[in-house]
C-alpha positions as a Markdown table, in Angstrom:
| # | Residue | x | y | z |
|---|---|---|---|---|
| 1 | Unk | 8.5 | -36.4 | 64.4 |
| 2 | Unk | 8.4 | -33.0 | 66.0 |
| 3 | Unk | 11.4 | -31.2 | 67.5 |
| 4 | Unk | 10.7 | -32.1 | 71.5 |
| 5 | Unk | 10.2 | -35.5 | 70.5 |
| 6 | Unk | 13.2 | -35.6 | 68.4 |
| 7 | Unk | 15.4 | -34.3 | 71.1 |
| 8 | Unk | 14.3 | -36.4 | 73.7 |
| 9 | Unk | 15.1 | -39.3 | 71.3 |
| 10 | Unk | 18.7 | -38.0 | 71.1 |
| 11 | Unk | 18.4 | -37.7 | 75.2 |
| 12 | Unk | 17.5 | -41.6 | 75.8 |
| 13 | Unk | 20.0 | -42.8 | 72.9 |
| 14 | Unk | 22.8 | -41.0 | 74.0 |
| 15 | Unk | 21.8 | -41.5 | 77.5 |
| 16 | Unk | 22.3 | -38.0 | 78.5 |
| 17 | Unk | 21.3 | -36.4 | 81.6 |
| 18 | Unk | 19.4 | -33.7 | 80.0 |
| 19 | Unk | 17.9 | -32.0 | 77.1 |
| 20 | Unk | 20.2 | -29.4 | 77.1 |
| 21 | Unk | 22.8 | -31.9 | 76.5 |
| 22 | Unk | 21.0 | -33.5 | 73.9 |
| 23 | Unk | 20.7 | -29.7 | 72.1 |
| 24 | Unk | 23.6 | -29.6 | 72.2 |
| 25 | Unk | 24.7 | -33.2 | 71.2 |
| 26 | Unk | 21.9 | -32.7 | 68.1 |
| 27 | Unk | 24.0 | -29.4 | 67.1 |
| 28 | Unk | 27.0 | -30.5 | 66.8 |
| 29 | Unk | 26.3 | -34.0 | 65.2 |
| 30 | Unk | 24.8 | -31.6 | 62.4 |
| 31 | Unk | 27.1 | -29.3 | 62.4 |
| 32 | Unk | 29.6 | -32.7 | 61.6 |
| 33 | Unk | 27.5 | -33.9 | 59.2 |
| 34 | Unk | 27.4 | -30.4 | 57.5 |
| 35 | Unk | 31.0 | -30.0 | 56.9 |
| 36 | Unk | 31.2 | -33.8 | 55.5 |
| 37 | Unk | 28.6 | -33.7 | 52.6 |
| 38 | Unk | 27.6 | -31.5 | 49.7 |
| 39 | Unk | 25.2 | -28.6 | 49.8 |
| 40 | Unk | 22.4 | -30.0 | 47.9 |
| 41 | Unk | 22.5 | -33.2 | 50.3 |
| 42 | Unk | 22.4 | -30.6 | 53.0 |
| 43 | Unk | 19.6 | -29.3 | 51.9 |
| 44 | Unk | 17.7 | -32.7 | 51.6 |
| 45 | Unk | 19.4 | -33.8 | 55.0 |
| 46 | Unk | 17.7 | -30.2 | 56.4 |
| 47 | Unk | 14.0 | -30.7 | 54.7 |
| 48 | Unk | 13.8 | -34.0 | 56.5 |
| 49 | Unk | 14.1 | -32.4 | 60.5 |
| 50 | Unk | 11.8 | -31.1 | 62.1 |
| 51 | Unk | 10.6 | -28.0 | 62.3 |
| 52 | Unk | 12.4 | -26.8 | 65.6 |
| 53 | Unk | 15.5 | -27.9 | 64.4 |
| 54 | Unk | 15.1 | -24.9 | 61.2 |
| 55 | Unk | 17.3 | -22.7 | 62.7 |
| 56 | Unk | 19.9 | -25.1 | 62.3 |
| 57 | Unk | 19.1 | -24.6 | 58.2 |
| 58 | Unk | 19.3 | -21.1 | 58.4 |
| 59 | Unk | 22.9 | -21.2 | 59.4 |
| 60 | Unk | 25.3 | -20.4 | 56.9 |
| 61 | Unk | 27.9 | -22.7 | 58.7 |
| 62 | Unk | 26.1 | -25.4 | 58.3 |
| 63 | Unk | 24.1 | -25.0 | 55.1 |
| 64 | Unk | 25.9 | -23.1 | 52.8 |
């Protein structure tokens, strides 16, 4: 799946008025999901999003 895809799945899901919403909606859900599971799950969590979504793995927040 690619990222716009991805992000407009998030959008009809959540029902959400826009994609910015869903951005930000995708962000924080991983940002959640960062701070409850180990790093190297992380890191297997991170390799399966797509590729718009990297900067996300770059964070040290989120993937340290």
């Amino acid at each position: 799946m690619k990222y716009e895809e991805f992000i407009e799945e998030v959008q009809k899901r959540a029902h959400l008025a826009s994609k910015d919403e869903a951005k930000r909606a995708t962000k924080a859900a991983l940002e959640t999901l960062a701070e409850c599971i180990s790093k190297d799950v992380r890191f297997d969590a991170a390799a399966q999003l797509p590729r718009g979504l990297a900067l996300y793995k770059s964070q040290k927040r989120l993937f340290r």
